[in-house]
C-alpha positions in Angstrom: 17.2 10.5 -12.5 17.4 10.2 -8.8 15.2 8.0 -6.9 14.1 9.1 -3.2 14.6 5.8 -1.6 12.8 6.7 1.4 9.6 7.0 -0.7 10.3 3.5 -2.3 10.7 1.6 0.8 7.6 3.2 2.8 5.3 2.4 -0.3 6.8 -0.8 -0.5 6.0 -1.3 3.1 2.5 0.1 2.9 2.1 -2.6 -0.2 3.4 -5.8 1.9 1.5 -5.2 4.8 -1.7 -3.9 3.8 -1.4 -6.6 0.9 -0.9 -9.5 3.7 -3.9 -7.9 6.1 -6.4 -8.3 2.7 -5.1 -11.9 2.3 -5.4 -12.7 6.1 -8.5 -11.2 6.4 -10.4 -12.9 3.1 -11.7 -15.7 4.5 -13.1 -14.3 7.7 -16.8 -13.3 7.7 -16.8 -10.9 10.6 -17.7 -6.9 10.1 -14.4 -6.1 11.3 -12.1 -7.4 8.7 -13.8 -5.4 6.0 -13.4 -2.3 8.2 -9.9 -3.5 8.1 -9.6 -4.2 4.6 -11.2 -1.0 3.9 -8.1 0.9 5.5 -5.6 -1.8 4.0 -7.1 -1.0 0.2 -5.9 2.5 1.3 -2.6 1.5 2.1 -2.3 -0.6 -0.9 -3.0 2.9 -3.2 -1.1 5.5 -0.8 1.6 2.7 -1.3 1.6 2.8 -4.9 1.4 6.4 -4.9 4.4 6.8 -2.9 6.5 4.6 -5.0 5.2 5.9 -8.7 5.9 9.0 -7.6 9.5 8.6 -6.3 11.4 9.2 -9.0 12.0 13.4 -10.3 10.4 12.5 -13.6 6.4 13.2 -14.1 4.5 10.6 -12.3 2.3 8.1 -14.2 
């Protein structure tokens, strides 16, 4: 089974960052960070997407 390494590291990316701007963001009570955690809960599932699906085999 190859593994598209490209996929792997771009989800990973998209998980560390948008993971880090939901943790930085938490304690703040201002109506921009939840627009910004809005688009990082995004990243966090394109993220995942990309790297469950970067294998040949059928995705989980």
């Amino acid at each position: 089974m190859a593994t598209d390494s490209r996929k792997v590291m771009v989800g990973s990316l998209l998980l560390l960052v948008s993971t880090a701007l939901i943790m930085g963001t938490a304690p703040l009570v201002d109506a921009l960070p939840v627009v910004v955690a809005s688009f990082a809960a995004l990243g966090l599932a394109a993220g995942a997407l990309l790297v469950g699906t970067s294998e040949d085999a059928r995705p989980v």
